[in-house]
C-alpha positions in Angstrom: 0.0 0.0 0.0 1.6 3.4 -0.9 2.3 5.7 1.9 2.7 9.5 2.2 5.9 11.1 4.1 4.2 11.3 7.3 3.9 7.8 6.9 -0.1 7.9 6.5 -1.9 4.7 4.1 -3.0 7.0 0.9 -6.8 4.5 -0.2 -8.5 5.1 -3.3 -12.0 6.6 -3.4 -14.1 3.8 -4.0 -15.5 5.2 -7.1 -13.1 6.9 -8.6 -11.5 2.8 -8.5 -14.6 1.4 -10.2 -14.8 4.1 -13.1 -10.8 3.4 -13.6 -11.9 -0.1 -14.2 -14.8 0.8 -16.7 -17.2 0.7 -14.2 -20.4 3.6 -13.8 -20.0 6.4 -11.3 -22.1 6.5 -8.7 -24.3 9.0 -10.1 -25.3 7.1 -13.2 -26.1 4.4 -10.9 -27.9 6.3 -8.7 -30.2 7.9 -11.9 -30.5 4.4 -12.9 -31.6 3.4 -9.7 -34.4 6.1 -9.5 -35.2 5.5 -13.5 -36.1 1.9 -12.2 -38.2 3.3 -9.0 -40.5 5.2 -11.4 -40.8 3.2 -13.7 -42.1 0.4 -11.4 -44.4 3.0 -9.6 -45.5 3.9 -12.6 -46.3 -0.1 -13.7 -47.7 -0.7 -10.3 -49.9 2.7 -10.9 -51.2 1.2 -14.2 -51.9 -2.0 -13.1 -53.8 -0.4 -10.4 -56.0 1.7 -12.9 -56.9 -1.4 -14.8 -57.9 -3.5 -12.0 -59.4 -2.0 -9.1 -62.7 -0.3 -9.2 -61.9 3.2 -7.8 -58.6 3.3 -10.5 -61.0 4.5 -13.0 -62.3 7.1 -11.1 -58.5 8.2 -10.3 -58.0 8.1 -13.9 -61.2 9.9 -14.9 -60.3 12.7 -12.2 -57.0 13.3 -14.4 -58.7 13.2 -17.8 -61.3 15.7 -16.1 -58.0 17.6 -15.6 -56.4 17.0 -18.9 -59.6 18.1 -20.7 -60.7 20.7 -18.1 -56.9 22.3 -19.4 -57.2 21.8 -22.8 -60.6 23.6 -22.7 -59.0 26.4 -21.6 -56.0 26.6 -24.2 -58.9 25.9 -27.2 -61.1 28.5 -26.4 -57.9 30.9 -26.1 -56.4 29.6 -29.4 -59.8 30.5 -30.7 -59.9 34.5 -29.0 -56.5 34.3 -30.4 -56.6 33.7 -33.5 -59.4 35.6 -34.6 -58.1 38.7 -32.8 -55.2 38.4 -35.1 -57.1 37.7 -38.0 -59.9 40.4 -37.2 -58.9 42.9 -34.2 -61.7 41.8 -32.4 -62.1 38.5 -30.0 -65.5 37.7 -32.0 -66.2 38.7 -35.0 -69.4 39.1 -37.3 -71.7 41.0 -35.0 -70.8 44.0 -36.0 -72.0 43.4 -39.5 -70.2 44.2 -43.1 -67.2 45.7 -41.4 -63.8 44.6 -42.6 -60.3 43.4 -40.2 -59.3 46.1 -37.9 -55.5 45.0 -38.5 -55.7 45.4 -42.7 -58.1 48.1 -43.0 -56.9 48.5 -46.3 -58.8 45.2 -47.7 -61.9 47.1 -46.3 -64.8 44.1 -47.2 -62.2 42.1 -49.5 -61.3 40.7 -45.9 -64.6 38.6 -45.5 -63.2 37.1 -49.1 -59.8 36.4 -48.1 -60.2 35.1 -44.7 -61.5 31.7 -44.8 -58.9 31.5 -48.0 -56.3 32.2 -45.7 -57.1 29.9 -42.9 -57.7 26.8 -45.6 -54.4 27.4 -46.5 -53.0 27.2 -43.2 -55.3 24.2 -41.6 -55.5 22.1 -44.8 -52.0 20.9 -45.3 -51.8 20.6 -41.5 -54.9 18.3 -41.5 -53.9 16.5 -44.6 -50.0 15.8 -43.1 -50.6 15.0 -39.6 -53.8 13.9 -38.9 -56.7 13.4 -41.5 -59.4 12.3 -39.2 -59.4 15.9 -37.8 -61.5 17.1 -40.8 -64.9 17.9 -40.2 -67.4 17.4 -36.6 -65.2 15.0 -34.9 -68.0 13.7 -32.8 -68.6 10.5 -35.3 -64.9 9.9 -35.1 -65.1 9.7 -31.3 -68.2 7.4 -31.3 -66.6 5.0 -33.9 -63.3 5.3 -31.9 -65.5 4.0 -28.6 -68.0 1.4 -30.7 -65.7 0.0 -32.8 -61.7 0.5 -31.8 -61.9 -0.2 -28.2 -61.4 3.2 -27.2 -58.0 3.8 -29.2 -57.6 7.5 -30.7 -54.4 8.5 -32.6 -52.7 11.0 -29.5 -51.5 13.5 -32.1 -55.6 13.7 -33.0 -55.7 16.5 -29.9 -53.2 18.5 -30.7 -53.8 18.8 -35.0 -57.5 18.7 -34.1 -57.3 22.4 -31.7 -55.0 24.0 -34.6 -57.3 23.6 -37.6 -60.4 24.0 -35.7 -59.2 27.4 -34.3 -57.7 28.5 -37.5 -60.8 27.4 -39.4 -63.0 29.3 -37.0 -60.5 32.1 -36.5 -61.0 32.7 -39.9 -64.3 32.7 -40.5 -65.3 29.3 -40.7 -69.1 28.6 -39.8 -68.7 26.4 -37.3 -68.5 25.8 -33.4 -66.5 24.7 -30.6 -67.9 21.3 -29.3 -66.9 18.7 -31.6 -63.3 20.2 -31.9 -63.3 19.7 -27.5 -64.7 16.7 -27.9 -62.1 15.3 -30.0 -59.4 16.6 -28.3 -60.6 15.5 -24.7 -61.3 11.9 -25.7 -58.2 12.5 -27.9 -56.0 13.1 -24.3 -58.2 10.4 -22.7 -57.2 7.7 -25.1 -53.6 8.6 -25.0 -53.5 8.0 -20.7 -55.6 5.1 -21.0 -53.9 3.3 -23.8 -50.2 4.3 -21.6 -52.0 2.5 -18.8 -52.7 -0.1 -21.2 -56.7 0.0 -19.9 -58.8 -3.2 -20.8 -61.4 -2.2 -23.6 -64.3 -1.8 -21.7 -62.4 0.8 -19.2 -60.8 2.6 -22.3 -64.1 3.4 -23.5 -65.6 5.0 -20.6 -62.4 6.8 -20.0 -62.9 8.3 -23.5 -66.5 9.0 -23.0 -65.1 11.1 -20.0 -62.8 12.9 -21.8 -65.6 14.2 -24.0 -68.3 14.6 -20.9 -65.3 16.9 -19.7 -64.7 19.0 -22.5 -68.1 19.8 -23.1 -68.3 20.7 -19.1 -65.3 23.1 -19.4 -66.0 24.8 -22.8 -70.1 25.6 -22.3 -70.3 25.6 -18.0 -72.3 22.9 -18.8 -71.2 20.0 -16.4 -74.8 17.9 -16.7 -74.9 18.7 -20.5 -71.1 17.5 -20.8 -72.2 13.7 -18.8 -75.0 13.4 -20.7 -73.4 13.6 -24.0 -70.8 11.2 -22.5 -73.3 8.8 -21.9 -76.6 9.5 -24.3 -73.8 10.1 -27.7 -70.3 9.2 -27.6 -70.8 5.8 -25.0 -74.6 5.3 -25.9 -75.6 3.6 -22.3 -76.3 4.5 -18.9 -74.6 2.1 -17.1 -73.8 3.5 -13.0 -69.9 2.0 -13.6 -69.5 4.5 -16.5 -71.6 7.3 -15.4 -70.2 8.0 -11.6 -66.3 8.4 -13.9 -68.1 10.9 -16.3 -69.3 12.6 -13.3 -66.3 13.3 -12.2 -64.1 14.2 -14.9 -67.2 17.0 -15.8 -66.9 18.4 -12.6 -62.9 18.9 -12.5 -63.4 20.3 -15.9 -66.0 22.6 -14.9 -63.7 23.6 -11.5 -61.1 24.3 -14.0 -63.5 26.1 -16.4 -65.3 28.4 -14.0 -61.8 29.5 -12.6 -60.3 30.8 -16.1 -63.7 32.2 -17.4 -66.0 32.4 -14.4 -69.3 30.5 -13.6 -71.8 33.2 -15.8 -74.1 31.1 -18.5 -72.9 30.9 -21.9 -75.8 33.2 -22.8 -75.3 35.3 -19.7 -77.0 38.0 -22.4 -80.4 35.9 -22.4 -82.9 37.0 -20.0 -83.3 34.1 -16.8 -87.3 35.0 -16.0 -88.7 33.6 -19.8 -91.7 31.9 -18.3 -94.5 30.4 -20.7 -97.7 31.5 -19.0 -100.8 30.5 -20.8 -101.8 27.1 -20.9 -102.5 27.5 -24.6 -99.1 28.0 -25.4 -98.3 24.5 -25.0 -99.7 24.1 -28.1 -97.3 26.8 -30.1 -95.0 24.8 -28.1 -95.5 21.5 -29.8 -96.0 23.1 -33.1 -92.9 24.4 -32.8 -91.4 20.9 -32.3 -92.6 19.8 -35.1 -91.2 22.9 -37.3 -87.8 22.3 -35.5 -87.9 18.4 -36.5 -88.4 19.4 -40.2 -85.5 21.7 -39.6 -83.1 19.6 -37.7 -83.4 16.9 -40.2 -82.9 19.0 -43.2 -79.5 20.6 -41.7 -78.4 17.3 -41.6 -79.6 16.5 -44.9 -78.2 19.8 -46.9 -74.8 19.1 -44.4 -74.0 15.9 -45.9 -75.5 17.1 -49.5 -73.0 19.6 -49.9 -70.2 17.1 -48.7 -71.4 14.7 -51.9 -71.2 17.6 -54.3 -67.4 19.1 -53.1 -66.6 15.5 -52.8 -67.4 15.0 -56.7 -66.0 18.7 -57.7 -62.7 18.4 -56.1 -62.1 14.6 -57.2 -58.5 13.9 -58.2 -57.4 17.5 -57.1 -55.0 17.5 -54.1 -56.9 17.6 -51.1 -54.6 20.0 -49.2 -55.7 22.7 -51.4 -59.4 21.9 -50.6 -60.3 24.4 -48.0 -58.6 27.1 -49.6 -60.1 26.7 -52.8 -63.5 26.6 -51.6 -62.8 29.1 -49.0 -63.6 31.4 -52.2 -67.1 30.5 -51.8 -67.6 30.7 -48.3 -65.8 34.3 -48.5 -68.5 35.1 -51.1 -71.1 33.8 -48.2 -69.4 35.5 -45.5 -70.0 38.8 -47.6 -73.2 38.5 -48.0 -74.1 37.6 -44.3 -70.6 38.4 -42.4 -73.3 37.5 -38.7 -72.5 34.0 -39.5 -68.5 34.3 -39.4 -67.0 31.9 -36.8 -69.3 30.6 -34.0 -72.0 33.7 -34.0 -72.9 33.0 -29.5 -72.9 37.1 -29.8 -75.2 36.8 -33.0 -77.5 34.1 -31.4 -77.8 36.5 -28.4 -78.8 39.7 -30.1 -81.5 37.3 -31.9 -83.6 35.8 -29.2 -83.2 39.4 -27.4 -85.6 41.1 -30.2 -83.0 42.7 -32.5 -83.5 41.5 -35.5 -86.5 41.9 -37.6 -88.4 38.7 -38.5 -87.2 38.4 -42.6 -83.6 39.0 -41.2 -83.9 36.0 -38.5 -85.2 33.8 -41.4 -82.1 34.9 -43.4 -79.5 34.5 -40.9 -81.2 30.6 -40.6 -80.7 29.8 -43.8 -77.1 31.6 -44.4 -76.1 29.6 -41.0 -77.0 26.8 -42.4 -75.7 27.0 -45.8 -72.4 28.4 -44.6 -71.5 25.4 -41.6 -72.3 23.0 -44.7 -70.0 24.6 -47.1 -67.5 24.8 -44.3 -67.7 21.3 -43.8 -67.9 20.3 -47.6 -64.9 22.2 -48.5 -63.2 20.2 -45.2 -63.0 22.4 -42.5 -62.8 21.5 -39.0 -65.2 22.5 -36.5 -68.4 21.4 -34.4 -72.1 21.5 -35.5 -73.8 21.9 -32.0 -73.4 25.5 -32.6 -74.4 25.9 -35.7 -77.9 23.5 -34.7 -78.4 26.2 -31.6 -77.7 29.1 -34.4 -80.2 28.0 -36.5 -82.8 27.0 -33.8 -82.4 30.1 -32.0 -83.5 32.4 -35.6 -86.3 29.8 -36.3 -87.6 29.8 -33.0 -87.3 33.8 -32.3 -89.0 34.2 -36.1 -91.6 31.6 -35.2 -92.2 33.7 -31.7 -92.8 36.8 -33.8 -94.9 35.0 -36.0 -97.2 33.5 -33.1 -97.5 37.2 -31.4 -98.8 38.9 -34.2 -101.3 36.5 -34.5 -102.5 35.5 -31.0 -101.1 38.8 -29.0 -100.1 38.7 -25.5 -101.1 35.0 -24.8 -98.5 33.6 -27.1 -95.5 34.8 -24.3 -92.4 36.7 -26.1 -90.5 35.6 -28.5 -87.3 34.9 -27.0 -88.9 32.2 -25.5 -89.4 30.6 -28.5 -86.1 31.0 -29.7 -84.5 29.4 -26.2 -86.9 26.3 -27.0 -86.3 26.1 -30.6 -82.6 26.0 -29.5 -82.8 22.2 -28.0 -85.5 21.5 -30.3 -83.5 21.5 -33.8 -80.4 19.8 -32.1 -82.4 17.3 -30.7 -84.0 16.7 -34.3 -80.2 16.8 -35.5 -78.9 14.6 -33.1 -81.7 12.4 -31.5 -80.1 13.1 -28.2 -83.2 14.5 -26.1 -81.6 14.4 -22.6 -78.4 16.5 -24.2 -80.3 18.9 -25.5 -83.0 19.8 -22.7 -79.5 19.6 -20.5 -77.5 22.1 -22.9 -80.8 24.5 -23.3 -81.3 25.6 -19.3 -77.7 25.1 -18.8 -76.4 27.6 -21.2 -79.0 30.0 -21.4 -79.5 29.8 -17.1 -83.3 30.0 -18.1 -84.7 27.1 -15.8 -88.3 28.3 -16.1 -88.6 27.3 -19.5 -87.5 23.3 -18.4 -91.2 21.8 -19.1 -91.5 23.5 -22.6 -88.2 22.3 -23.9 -89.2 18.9 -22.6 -92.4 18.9 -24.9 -90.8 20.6 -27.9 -87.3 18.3 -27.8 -89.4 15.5 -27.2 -92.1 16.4 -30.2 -89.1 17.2 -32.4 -87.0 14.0 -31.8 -90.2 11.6 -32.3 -91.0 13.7 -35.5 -87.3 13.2 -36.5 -86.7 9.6 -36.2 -89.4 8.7 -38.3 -88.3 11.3 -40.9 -85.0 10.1 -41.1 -82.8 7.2 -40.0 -79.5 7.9 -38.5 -78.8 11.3 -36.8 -76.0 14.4 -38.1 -73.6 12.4 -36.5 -74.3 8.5 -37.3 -75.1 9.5 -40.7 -71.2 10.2 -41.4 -70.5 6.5 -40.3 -73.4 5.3 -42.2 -71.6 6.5 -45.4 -69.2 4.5 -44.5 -71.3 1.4 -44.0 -70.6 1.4 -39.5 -74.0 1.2 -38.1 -73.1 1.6 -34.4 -76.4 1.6 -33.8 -77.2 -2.2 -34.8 -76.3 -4.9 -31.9 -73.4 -6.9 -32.7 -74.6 -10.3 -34.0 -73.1 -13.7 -34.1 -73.6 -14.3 -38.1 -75.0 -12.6 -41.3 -78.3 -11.9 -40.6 -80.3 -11.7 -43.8 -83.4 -9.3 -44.0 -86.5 -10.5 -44.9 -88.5 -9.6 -47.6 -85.9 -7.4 -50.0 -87.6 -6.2 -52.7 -86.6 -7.3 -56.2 -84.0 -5.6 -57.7 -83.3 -3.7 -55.0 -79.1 -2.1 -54.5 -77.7 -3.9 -51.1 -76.2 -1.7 -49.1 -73.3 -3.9 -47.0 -73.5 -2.2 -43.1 -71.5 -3.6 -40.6 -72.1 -3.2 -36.8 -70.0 -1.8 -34.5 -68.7 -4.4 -32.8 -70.1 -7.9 -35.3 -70.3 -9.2 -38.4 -71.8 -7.1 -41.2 -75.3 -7.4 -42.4 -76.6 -7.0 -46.0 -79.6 -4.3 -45.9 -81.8 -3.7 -48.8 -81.6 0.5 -49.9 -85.5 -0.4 -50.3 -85.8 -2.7 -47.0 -87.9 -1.9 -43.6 -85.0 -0.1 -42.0 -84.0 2.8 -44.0 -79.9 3.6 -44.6 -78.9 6.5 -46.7 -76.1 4.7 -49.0 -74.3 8.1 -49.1 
């Protein structure tokens, strides 16, 4: 042993002795060491979620937070990009005024705008994530009836970048199937890292959207009720006590960024219906917002067919921009339907618009979220449904004053009714939509007449049309997530000679040949 003048032993740090001899230093070890910890808390964590009852409710308390979040950022992206693109947070209110920051386009701006933001979103859409086109709901509820749950996790953060730019820029569209994508989008990605059974991945999913609704309208009943009524499509107490949960966080999270006042804080609260024999108005006016709903949903996937056939074997990229001509020429014409129009909605069922304007701004809403969505555009169409039911109903409440005076109640309430009625005839989701009514517009009073008028309007729907603005998109595709999965083929009795077969294959079974001319009616698309 080598020893100092004094006589001392001189030993070797222990490490230094292990790195001479190619060994690790103790801190590499020590990083492993802790690499190792984590990751085993992290397995034990996940095998915790997947097994034991109160994991999911852990799990749906995070995606609550996830979504809750992500609400937040989207509606800012939103403000944001429309201030840049406009001056203002929301724009179209104001009427035919041009962008604050290029006043020199004056009007020209309404025109350039949406081809602009197509030429922004659509390469990003086409590149990274091609399922982000459109609603996004029917992706969600094919994601949960037919792929266990499993969402592609760059689907969250390409969906919130063309749906803002597309609305940012004028595109006639709304907010809720953009959130809902991108919450079941996060809620996926956690679940399918905790490597989740099927069944749990689903409701986690489900959560993600009940969240996102919570968070972006203040809505968290509206938000667990879509969960369960459209994207998981039961009511089972192991799926709805998660939802619960995650809406709440989100709605915490929500009311703390943006505060706790309705989404139509602008709508009068006391609307109260107060002659019996406006019941009857009532239920007429379901049946006028069934004939509505279902003809959104029909000119909605009409226009998709005919810029589907115009733009075939052009590169789709270029799609949005191109037609972004079109809705520019629209936006002129109408500029109170650029981007989601809450503001618009709420100087409508406040009485000031005159009646032939309120039938105008129905039919431009509705022309211009179908082009929007034909020329493959991202964005929701719950707004565009309340848009267009709150200008029916308000036009239908003039109408039914004029002619029965003072019993008939004001119009506004009408156009609060009409709201639930026509996305209820859209959607076939009556719970939703009596939820999202006195939930966003705080008017609680009105409860028992949106009851009757949802209720008149979905009956009247569903035996107008099969499939709803949602299921129809899947239905083009030949997924009937409506139809229980089946063992075998089962035929369908009594097809009609001659008659196309349309192949449509459930969710979760084998597919079924239905006749185009058979008992149950399928759009072929």
């Amino acid at each position: 042993m080598p020893v100092t003048s004094g006589g001392a032993a001189m030993v070797k740090a222990p490490g230094k002795s292990r790195a001479s001899r190619g060994g690790e230093p103790d801190d590499e070890q020590n990083a492993v060491c802790v690499l190792r910890m984590l990751r085993a808390c992290v397995q034990r964590a996940a095998g915790w979620l997947r097994v034991w009852r109160p994991g999911l409710a852990s799990a749906a308390v995070v995606v609550g937070a996830e979504a809750g979040l992500a609400a937040v950022a989207f509606r800012w992206l939103i403000y944001s990009v429309t201030w840049l693109a406009t001056g203002h947070e929301q724009f179209g209110q104001l009427g035919r005024v041009g962008s604050a920051h290029l006043p020199w386009l004056g009007l020209g701006f309404l025109i350039v705008a949406p081809v602009a933001g197509g030429l922004l979103y659509g390469p990003l859409i086409y590149r990274f994530a091609r399922e982000a086109r459109g609603h996004g709901v029917p992706e969600v509820m094919n994601a949960v009836a037919s792929q266990g749950g499993k969402i592609r996790p760059q689907v969250s953060v390409v969906k919130a970048l063309a749906s803002a730019l597309c609305i940012g820029f004028g595109g006639s569209v709304g907010r809720e199937g953009p959130i809902v994508q991108i919450g079941s989008a996060l809620a996926s990605s956690l679940g399918q890292f905790a490597r989740l059974p099927r069944s749990r991945l689903r409701v986690l999913v489900a959560c993600g959207a009940a969240a996102g609704i919570s968070a972006t309208f203040n809505a968290p009943v509206t938000g667990v009720l879509f969960g369960c009524e459209l994207i998981l499509r039961e009511f089972a107490l192991d799926a709805l006590v998660p939802m619960i949960f995650s809406a709440v966080v989100a709605d915490v999270i929500g009311r703390a960024f943006f505060g706790a006042a309705p989404t139509f804080g602008q709508v009068p609260h006391d609307l109260l219906i107060t002659h019996a024999a406006a019941d009857l108005l009532v239920a007429v006016l379901g049946l006028a917002a069934a004939l509505i709903g279902v003809s959104f949903h029909a000119i909605l996937y009409k226009f998709e067919d005919v810029c589907d056939v115009a733009w075939l074997g052009r590169p789709e990229w270029a799609r949005p921009a191109v037609g972004g001509i079109l809705l520019g020429l629209v936006l002129l014409a109408v500029p109170q339907v650029y981007g989601v129009g809450y503001l618009v909605m709420s100087q409508a069922i406040a009485g000031n618009e005159a009646l032939w304007f309120l039938l105008v701004l129905m039919a431009a809403k509705m022309f211009a979220a179908s082009l929007t969505i034909g020329i493959g555009g991202s964005g929701g169409v719950f707004a565009p449904s309340l848009f267009i039911g709150a200008t029916a109903g308000t036009a239908f409440g003039i109408i039914a004053r004029d002619l029965f005076g003072q019993a008939a109640g004001p119009p506004a309430v009408y156009g609060v009714i009409a709201m639930g009625a026509v996305f209820a005839a859209a959607a076939q989701a009556p719970l939703t939509s009596i939820a999202s009514v006195v939930e966003m517009t705080g008017s609680y009073g009105l409860m028992l007449p949106v009851m009757l008028a949802v209720a008149v309007a979905t009956a009247a729907a569903r035996r107008l049309s099969y499939g709803t603005i949602y299921t129809r998109k899947l239905l083009r595709r030949g997924i009937d997530i409506d139809m229980p999965a089946a063992s075998d083929v089962t035929a369908v009795p009594a097809v009609p000679s001659g008659g196309p077969l349309v192949e449509i294959r459930p969710a979760e079974g084998t597919s079924e040949l239905v006749s185009a001319g058979g008992s149950r009616r399928r759009p072929r698309g």
